[in-house]
N, C-alpha and C positions, 0 to 999 in steps of 0.2 A: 504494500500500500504506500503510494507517494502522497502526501499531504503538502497543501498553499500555502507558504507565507504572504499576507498582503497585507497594503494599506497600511505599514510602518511610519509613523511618524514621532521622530523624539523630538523634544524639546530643547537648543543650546543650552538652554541652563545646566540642564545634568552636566556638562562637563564632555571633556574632550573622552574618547573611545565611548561612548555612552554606546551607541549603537551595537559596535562590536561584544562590548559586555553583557549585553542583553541579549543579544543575538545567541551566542556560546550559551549561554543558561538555560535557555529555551531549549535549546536542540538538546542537552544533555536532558532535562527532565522529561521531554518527549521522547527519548531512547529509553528513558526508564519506565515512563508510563506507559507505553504500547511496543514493543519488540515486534511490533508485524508490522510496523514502519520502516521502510526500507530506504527513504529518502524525503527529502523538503526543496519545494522548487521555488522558485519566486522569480519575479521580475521586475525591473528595471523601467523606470518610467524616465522616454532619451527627452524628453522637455526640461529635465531635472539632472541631467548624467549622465552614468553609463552603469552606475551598480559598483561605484567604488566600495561602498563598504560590504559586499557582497564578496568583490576581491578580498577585503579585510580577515573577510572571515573565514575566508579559505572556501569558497562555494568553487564548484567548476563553472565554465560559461561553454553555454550551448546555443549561441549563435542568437538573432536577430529575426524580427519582422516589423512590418509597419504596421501600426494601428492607425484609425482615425478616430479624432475624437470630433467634439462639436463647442464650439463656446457660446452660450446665448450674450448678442450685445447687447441685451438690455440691463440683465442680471449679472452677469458677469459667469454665471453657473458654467460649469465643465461636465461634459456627460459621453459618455460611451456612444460611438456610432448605434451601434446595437438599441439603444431605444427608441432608433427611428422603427424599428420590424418588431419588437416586443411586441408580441400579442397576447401573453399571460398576463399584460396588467396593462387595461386599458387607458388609467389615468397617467399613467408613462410614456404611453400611444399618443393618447390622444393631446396632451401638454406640448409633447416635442415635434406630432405633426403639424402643430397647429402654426407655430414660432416655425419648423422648416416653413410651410408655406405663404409667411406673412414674411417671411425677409428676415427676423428676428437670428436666425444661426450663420455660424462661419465655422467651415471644416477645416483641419490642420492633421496632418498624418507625421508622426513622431515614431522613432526607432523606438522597441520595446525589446531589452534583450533579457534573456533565458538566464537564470544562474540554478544549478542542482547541487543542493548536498548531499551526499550517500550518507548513512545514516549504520549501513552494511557494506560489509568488503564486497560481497557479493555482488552490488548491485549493477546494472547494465542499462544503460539510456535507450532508449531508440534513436535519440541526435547525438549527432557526432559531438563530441568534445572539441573545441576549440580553444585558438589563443585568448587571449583576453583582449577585448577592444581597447583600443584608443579611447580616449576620452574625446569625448562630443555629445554636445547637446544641442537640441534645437526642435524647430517646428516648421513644416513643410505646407502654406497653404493650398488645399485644394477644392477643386467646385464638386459640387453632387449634382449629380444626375438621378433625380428617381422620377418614377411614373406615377403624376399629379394625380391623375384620373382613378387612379385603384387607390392614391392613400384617402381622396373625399369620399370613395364609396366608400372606404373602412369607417371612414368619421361619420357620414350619415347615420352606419348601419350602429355603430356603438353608441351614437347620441339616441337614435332611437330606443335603444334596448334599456337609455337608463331611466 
């Protein structure tokens, strides 16, 4: 079983290695508490970095993809491409089709890279192991292309329903 690290956030004030030490703690008492844990994957958000402290902690790096995310201008809010097509929650549908179609969003695609810790001598990726990137960060913008016409008939059919 591989398990997620996400959505890490420390605070400067703890002090310098704050991450790194937190990091190592975790993964030790998660070895302790589940032995059918075979590894911890996480990733790298490239708007932000490349996953130095990932390097810190001795994670392997398993290569790169591009994500798109979305920034509403009005809100400032950041959101997963993915909730333009969510259909398990309609008020995630329906908020973010609404802003795509009124002008309200801008897309930007950012490097997202891979880091795995094995957790087992055993363990075996399906992705190849790689070097460790370069440091780079940034944001790529780009336009969306979707089909207007199928996302109003979603919003008709789910205004209707409510």
């Amino acid at each position: 079983m591989m398990l997620e690290l996400n959505r890490m956030w420390i605070s400067d004030k703890l002090g310098k290695n704050s991450e790194s030490i937190l990091i190592s703690r975790s993964l030790k008492l998660l070895k302790e508490a589940n032995s059918n844990v075979v590894a911890v994957q996480s990733f790298a958000d490239g708007r932000l970095g490349c996953g130095t402290i990932y390097k810190a902690s001795n994670f392997r790096y398993f290569g790169r993809h591009k994500t798109t995310f979305l920034r509403n201008k009005r809100s400032g809010e950041i959101s997963h491409e993915m909730n333009l097509t969510r259909m398990d929650s309609k008020s995630i549908y329906l908020r973010n089709n609404i802003a795509y179609l009124i002008g309200d969003l801008e897309a930007f695609k950012v490097n997202t890279y891979r880091y795995i810790f094995p957790l087992c001598k055993h363990f075996k990726s399906t992705h190849k192991e790689q070097p460790y990137p370069e440091y780079q960060k940034g944001m790529e913008p780009v336009k969306l292309k979707r089909n207007e016409k199928l996302i109003k008939e979603r919003l008709h059919k789910f205004i209707d329903q409510i």
